[in-house]
C-alpha positions in Angstrom: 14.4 7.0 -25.5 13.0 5.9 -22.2 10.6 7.4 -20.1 11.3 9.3 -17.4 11.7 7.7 -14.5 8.4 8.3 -11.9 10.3 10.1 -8.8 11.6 12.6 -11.8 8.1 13.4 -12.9 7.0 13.8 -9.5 10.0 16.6 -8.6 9.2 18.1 -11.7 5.7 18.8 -11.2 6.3 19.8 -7.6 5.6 23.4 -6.5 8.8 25.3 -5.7 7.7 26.0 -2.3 8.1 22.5 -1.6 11.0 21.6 -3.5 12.8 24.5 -1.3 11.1 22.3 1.7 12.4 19.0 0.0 15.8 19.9 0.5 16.1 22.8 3.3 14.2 20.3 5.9 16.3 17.2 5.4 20.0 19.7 5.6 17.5 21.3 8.8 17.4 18.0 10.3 20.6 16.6 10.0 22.0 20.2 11.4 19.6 20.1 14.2 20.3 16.3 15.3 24.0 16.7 14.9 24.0 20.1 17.3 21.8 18.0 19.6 24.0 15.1 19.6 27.0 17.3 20.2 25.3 18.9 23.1 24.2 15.6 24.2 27.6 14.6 24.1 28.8 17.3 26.2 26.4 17.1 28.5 26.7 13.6 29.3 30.9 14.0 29.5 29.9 17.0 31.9 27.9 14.8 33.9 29.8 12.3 34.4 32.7 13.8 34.9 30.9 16.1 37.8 29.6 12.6 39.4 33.0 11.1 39.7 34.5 14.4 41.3 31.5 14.0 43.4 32.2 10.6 44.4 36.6 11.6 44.5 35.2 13.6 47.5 32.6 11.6 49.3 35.6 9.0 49.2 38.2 10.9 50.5 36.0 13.2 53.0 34.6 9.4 54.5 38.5 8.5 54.5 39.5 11.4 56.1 36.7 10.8 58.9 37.9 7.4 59.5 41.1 8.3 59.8 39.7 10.9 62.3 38.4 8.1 64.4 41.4 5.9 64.2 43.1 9.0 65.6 40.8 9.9 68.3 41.2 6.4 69.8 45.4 6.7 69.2 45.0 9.6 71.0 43.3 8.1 73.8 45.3 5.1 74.0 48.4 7.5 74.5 46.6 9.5 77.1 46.0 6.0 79.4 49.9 5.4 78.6 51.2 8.9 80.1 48.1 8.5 82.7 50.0 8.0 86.4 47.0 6.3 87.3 46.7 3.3 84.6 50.3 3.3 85.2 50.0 2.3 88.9 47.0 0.0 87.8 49.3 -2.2 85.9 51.6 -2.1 88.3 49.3 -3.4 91.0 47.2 -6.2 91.9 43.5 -4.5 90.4 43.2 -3.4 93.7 39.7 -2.1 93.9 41.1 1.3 95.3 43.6 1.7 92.1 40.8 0.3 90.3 38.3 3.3 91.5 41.0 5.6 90.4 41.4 4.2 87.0 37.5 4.1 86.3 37.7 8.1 87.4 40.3 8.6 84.7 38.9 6.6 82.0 35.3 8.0 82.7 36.4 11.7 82.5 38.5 10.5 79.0 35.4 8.9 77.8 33.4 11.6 77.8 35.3 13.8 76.4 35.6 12.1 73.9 32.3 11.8 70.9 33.5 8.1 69.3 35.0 5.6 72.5 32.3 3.5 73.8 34.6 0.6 75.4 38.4 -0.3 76.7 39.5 -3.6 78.1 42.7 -2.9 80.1 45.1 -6.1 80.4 48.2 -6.3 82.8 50.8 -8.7 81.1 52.4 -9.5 84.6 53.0 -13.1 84.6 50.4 -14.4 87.0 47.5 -12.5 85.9 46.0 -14.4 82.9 43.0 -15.9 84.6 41.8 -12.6 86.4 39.4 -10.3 85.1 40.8 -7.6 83.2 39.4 -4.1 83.9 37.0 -3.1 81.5 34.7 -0.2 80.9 32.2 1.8 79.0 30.3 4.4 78.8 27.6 3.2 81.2 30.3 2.3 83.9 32.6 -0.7 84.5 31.7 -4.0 82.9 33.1 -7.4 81.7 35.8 -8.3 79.5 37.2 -11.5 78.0 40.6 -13.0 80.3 44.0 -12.5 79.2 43.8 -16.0 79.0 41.1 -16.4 76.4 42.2 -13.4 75.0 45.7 -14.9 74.1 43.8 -17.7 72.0 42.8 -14.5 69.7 44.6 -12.9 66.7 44.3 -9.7 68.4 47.0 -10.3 71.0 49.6 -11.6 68.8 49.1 -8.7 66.2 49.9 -6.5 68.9 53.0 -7.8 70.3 53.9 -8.0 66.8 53.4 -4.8 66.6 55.5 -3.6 69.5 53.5 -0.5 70.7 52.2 0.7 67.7 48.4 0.3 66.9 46.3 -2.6 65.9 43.2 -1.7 64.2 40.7 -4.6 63.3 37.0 -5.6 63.8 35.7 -7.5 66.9 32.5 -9.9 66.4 29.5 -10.1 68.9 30.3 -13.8 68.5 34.0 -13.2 69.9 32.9 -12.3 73.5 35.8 -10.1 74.2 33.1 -7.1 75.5 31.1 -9.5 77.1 27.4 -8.3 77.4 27.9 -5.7 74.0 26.4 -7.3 70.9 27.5 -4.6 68.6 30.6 -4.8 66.1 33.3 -3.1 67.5 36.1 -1.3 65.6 38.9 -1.6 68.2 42.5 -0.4 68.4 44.8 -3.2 70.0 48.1 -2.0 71.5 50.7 -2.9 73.9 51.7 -0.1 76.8 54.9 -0.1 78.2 56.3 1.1 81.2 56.4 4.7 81.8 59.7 4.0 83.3 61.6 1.0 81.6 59.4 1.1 78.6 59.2 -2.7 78.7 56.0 -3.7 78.1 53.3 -3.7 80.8 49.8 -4.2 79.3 48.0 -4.4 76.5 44.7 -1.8 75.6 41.8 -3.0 73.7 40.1 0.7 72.6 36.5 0.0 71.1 34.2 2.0 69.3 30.4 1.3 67.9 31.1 -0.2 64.2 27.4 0.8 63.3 27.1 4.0 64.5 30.3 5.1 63.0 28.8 4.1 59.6 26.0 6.1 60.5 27.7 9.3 61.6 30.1 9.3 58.8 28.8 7.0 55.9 25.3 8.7 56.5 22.1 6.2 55.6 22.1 4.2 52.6 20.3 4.7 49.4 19.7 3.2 46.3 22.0 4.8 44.3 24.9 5.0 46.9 26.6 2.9 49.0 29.8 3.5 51.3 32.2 0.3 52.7 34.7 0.4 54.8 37.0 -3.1 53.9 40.1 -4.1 55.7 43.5 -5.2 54.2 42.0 -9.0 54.4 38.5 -8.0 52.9 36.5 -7.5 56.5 33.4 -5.1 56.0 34.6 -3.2 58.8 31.7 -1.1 58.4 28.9 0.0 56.1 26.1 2.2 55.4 24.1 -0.9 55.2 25.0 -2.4 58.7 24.0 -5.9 57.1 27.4 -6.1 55.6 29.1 -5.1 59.0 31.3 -8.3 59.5 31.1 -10.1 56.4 33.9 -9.9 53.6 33.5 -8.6 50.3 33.3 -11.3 48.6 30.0 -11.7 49.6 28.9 -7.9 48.0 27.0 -8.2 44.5 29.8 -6.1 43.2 32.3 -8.5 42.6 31.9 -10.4 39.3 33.2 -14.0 38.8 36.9 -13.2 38.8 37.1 -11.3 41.7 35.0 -13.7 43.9 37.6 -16.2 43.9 40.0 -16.1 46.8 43.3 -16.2 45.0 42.8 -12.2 44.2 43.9 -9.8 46.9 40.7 -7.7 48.7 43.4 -4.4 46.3 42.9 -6.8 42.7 39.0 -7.5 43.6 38.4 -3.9 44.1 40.5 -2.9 40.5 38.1 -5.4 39.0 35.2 -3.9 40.4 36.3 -0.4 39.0 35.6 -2.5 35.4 31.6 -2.9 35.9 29.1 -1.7 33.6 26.7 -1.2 36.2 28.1 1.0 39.1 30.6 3.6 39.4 33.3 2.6 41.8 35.6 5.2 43.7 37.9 4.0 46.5 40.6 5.4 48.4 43.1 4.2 51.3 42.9 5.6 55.4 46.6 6.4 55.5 46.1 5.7 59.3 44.4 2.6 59.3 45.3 0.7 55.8 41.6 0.8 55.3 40.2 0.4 51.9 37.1 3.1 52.4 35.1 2.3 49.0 32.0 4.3 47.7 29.5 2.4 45.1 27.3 4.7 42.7 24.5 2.7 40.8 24.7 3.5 36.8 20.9 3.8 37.4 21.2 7.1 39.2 23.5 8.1 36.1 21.6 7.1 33.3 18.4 9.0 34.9 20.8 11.6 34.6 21.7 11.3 31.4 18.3 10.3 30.6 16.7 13.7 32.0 19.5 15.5 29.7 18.6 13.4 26.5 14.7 14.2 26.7 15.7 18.0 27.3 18.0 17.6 24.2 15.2 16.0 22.1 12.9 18.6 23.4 14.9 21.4 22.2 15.6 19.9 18.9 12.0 19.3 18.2 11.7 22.9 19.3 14.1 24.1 16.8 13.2 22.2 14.4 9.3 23.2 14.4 10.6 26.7 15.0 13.0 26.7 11.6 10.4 24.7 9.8 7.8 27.6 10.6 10.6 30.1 9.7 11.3 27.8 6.1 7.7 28.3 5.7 7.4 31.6 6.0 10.6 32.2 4.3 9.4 30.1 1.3 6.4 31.7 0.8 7.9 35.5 0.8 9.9 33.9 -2.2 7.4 31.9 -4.3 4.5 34.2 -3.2 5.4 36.5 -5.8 6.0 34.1 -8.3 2.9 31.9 -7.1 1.0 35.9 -8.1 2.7 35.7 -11.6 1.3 32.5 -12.2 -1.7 33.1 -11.3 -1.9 36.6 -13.7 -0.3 34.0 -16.4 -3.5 31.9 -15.9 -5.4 34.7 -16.4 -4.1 36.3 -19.9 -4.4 32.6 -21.4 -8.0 33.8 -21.2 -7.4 36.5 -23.0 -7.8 39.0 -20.0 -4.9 41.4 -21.3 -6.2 44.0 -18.4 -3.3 41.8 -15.8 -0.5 43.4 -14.1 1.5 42.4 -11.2 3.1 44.8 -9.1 6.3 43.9 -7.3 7.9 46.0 -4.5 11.2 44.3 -4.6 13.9 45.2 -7.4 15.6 42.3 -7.4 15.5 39.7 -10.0 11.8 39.0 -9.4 10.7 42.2 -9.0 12.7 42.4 -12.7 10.6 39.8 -13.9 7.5 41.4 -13.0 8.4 44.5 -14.6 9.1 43.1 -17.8 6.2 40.9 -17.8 4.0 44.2 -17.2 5.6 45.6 -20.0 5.1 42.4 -22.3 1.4 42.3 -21.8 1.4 45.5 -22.2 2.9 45.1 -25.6 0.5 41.9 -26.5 -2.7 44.3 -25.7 -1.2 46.5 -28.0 -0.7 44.2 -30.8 -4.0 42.5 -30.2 -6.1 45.5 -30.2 -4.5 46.9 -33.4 -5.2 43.1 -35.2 -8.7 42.9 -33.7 -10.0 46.3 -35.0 -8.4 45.4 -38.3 -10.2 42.3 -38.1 -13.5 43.7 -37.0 -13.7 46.3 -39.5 -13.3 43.5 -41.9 -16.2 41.2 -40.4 -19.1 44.0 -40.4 -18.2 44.6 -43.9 -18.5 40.8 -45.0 -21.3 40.6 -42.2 -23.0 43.6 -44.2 -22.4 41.7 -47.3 -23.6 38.5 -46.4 -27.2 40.3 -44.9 -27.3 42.4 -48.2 -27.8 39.1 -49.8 -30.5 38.2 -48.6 -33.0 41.2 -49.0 -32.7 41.6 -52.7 -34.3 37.6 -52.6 -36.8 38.2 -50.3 -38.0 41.0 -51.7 -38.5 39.4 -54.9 -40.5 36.7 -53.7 -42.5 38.9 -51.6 -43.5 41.4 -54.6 -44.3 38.7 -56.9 -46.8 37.0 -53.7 -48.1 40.0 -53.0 -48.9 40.5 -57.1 -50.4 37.0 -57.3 -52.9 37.3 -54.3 -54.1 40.7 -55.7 -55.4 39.0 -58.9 -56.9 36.3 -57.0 -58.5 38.1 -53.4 -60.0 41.3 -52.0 -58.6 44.1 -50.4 -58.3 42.5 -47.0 -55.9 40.1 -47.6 -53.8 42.3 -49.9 -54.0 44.5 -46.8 -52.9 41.9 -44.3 -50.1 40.8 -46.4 -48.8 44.6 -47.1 -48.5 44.9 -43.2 -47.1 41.6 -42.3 -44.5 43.1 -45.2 -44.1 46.2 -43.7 -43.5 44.7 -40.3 -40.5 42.6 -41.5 -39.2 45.9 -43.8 -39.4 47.2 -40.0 -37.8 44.5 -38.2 -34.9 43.9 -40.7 -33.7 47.3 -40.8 -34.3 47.8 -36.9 -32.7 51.3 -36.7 -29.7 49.7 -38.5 -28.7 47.5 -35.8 -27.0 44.4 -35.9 -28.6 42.4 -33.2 -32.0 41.2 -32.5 -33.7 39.7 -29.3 -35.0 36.2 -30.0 -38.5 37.8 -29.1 -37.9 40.3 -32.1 -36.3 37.6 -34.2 -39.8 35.3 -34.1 -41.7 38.4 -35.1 -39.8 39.0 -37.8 -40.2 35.3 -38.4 -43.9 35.0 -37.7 -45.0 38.5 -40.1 -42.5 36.3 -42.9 -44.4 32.7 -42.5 -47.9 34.4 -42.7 -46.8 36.0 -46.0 -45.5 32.5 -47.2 -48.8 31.1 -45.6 -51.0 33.2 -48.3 -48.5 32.4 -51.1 -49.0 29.1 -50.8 -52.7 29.1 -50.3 -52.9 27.3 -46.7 -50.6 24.4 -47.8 -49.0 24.3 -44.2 -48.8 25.7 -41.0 -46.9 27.1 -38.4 -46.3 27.6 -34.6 -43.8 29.7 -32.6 -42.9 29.3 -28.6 -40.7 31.2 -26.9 -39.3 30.6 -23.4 -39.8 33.4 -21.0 -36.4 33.7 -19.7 -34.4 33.6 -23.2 -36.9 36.3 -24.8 -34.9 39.0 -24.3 -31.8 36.8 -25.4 -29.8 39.1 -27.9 -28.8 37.3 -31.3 -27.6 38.7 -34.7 -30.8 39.3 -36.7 -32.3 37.6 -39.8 -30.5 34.3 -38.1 -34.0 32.6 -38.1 -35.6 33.7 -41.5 -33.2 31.6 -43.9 -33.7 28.7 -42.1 -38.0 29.5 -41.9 -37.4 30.1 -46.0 -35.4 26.8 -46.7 -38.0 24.6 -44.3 -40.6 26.5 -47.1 -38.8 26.0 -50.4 -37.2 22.5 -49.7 -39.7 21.0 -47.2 -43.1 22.0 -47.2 -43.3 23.3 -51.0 -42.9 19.8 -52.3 -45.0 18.3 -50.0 -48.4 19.6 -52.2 -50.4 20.3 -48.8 -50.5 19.1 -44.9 -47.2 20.9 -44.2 -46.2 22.6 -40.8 -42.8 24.7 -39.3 -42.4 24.6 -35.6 -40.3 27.6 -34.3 -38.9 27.4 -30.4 -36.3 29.0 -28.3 -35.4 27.8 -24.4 -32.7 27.6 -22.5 -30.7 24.5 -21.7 -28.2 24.3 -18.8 -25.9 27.1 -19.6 -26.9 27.4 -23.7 -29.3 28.9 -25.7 -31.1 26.4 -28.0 -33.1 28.0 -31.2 -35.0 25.3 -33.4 -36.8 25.2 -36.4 -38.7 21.9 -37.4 -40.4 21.0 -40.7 -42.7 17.8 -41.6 -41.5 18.4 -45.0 -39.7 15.9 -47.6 -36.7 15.9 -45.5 -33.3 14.3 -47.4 -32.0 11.3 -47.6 -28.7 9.9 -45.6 -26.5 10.4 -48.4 -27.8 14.5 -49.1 -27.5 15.4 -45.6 -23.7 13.8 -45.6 -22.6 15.6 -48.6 -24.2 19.4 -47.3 -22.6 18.7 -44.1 -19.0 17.6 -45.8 -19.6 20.9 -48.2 -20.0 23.1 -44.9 -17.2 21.6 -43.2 -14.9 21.7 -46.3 -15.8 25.5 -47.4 -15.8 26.7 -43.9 -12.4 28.2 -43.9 -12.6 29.7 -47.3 -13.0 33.1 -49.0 -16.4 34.2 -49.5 -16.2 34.2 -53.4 -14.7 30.8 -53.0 -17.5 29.5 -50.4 -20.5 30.7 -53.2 -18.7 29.1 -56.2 -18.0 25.5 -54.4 -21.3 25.7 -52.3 -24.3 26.8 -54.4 -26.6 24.5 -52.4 -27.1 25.7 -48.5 -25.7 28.8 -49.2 -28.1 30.5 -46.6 -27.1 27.4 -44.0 -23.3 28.6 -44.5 -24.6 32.3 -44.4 -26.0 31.4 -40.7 -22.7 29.7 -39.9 -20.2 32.7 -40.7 -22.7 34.8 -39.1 -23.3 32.5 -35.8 -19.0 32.4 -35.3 -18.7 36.1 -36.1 -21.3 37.0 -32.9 -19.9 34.1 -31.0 -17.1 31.4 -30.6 -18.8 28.7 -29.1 -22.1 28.6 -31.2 -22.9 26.2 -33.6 -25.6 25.3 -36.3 -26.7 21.3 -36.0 -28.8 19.7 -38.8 -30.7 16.6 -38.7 -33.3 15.5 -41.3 -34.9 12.2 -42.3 -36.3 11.0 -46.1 -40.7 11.6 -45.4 -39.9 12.3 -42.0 -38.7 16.3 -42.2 -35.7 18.5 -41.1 -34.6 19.6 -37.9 -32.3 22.8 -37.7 -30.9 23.4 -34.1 -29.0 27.1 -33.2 -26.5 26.6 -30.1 -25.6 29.8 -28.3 -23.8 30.1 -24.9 -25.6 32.3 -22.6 -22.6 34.8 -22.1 -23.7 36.0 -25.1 -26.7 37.4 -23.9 
């Protein structure tokens, strides 16, 4: 079978709080960045869609003004035809008196009107070519360009082509038709006929100041928008950069490869330029003039646009997204906070703390779940408590049993010391030795209770040794220290004694004199330590193995069984039932060494105390 793969351990082991965040975030996210995108989306069509109505309008309002303008000066040119005065002009030879009365009219015209700066008036009587046409602005009469010259020009032949009606084009400074005016000149060309025969009688030049009517009504240029006004041929007529005023469009940075070549019509190079990537392109037609009026949006201004709406997008996603993670959160830990508690109280009763009970205000299917988890412990503590008492009835009687065993001994050894040293001494001794008995008769009943402190243990121990001391007739000694803070250390009594007796009987007894016990209690880090050390005849390797196998190997038996298999260290494996009945954790250690002694060490933990 193989192992589980890594990524599977790692799920398996993860809290639920995040495995609900393991999979609700990802599903947040993706819901959160496809609403945003949507919205994005939306936005962006929205946008876009508003900037090209925009630009529909700014085209057709600037189309609609230049068609405005065209009109004004068709206007004009129709007032000069029905004038009586420009009428006689014609007629005449420029007399400077019909002359005066022309200027009057045209003066009054001009003024009324916001747009006509100039007007070249031509006769077309045969005769006349070489004389000075009358000309005019806005400042007074001026200087015009002969009919002669004029007639080299394409402006003349356009407008007997067109047979009265109007001629809208461009003049250059460079042309010198309004001599002394180096402005561009939009200018309406036109033949007037006789009022009379209609036949034709001279020809009107009508000019207005290219520049400033790309200022009036294509407004200042930007960097996101630019406004053309293109002829039929291509001619800039005018601009809101008055650079391009003159030039064609081929010459504009909007026209791509294609388009730049002369073989496409001025109506194909502006479809092409509709096709860029980098500006939006709106253009329109001037129904009066033919004009192509064309208004050029950088994408820059548009992507800032779009730009500003992506960032706010973003924003609000991140927003939304911090927001619902919060919420998960929170949302999480109302669901696994309960469960997180149960745990917890789980923990707990491992330890054997049966007191734990969670209480759960929902009654849904956690809320079950506590319930019956109340009601299981409940049941355990139950259980428990009826085993334990059975239990503990059971261990005072076999604790009774094993302390019973030792007085009877004792006492017989005592008696027969007590007899010996009254054949051999005086009444002092016997004296001394009937009190130290007395004191330990005292001490081992101690108001038939179970449990010693370590101070009263060592006196018990101390009134036994000296008795043993007089038996023996000063063949050892002995020496007791006690740590100040473990004195009052509670352990089960007579724990000390058996081991006192067996460093006595099996040490010290066959050492024939020079024999001492050592006796000490401290603490160590968070234990108790009890020792008692002989210089006695110790064992060898091989005897300690086999009592310590014998210990180990009876340890789980019946008592009957334990005193049939283990004759030898029965009071060691007295101390060890008696050590695990007062505590779990404590433990009896031996050590002992052939001529060198034995060393018997007690562990307790201090919670014992």
């Amino acid at each position: 079978m193989k192992d589980t793969p890594r990524y599977k351990r790692w799920y398996a082991g993860m809290p639920i709080r995040f495995k609900l965040l393991f999979w609700f975030v990802p599903l947040l996210m993706a819901t959160i960045v496809a609403m945003g995108w949507i919205a994005y989306e939306i936005s962006s069509n929205e946008v876009m869609d508003k900037m090209k109505q925009t630009q529909n309008q700014l085209t057709q309002k600037t189309a609609d003004q230049i068609d405005s303008v065209a009109k004004e000066m068709l206007f004009f040119s129709n007032n000069l035809f029905l004038d009586d005065e420009i009428q006689r002009l014609l007629e005449s030879d420029y007399q400077p008196a019909e002359r005066q009365k022309a200027f009057k009219t045209i003066s009054n015209m001009m003024v009324a009107s916001d747009s006509i700066q100039s007007m070249i008036l031509y006769t077309l009587k045969p005769g006349y070519e070489h004389l000075e046409p009358f000309a005019t602005n806005q400042a007074g009469i001026t200087s015009a360009m002969t009919l002669s010259h004029f007639m080299e020009g394409p402006y003349y032949e356009a407008a007997l082509k067109a047979k009265g009606s109007p001629v809208y084009g461009l003049v250059k400074p460079s042309d010198d038709i309004f001599v002394g005016d180096h402005y561009h000149k939009i200018v309406l060309s036109r033949v007037i006929g006789n009022i009379y025969n209609l036949k034709p009688a001279g020809l009107i030049m009508i000019g207005v100041d290219a520049a400033r009517i790309g200022r009036l009504y294509l407004g200042q240029p930007t960097l996101a928008t630019e406004m053309f006004v293109i002829s039929e041929d291509g001619l800039i007529i005018t601009a809101t950069d008055q650079r391009w005023i003159g030039k064609y469009d081929t010459e504009l940075p909007y026209n791509g490869t294609k388009a730049a070549q002369t073989r496409f019509s001025t109506e194909e190079r502006l479809g092409l330029w509709k096709e860029s990537t980098d500006w939006m392109i709106t253009q329109t037609i001037s129904p009066s003039t033919g004009w192509h009026v064309v208004v050029v949006n950088t994408r820059e201004k548009l992507v800032s646009e779009l730009g500003r709406i992506g960032q706010l997008t973003v924003a609000v996603a991140v927003l939304c997204f911090l927001i619902s993670l919060v919420i998960t959160w929170l949302l999480s830990n109302m669901i696994t906070k309960p469960l997180m508690k149960l745990s917890r109280s789980m923990r707990k009763l491992q330890t054997g703390d049966f007191t734990q009970r969670v209480h759960f205000t929902g009654q849904d299917e956690i809320g079950e779940l506590g319930t019956g988890y109340n009601a299981m412990v409940q049941r355990i503590k139950v259980l428990i408590d009826d085993v334990y008492a059975t239990q503990l009835k059971q261990k005072e009687a076999e604790l009774k049993t094993l302390q019973a065993q030792i007085s009877p001994h004792f006492l017989y050894n005592t008696l027969n010391t007590i007899s010996w040293t009254a054949e051999r001494k005086g009444e002092k001794d016997i004296a001394d030795m009937v009190y130290s008995l007395s004191q330990v008769f005292r001490l081992s009943l101690n108001d038939g209770k179970d449990f010693f402190t370590i101070e009263q243990e060592m006196e018990l121990v101390r009134n036994y040794l000296f008795l043993q001391k007089r038996r023996f007739m000063d063949r050892f000694d002995f020496s007791i220290e006690i740590a100040e803070e473990v004195s009052s250390f509670m352990i089960p009594k007579l724990i000390l004694q058996p081991l006192a007796e067996n460093a006595i009987i099996h040490g010290i007894e066959p050492l024939n004199g020079n024999g001492f016990i050592t006796l000490k209690a401290y603490g160590f880090d968070n234990s108790v330590v009890l020792e008692v050390l002989d210089n006695g005849i110790g064992m060898t390797e091989s005897q300690l193995h086999k009592l310590l196998s014998g210990l180990q190997r009876v340890e789980n038996r019946s008592l009957e069984a334990k005193e049939d298999e283990l004759r030898t260290g029965f009071a060691l494996l007295n101390i060890q039932d008696r050590l695990r009945l007062f505590q779990s954790g404590a433990y009896l250690e031996l050590d002992s060494r052939e001529g060198k002694g034995t060393c018997a060490v007690i562990h307790l933990e201090r919670k014992g105390d």
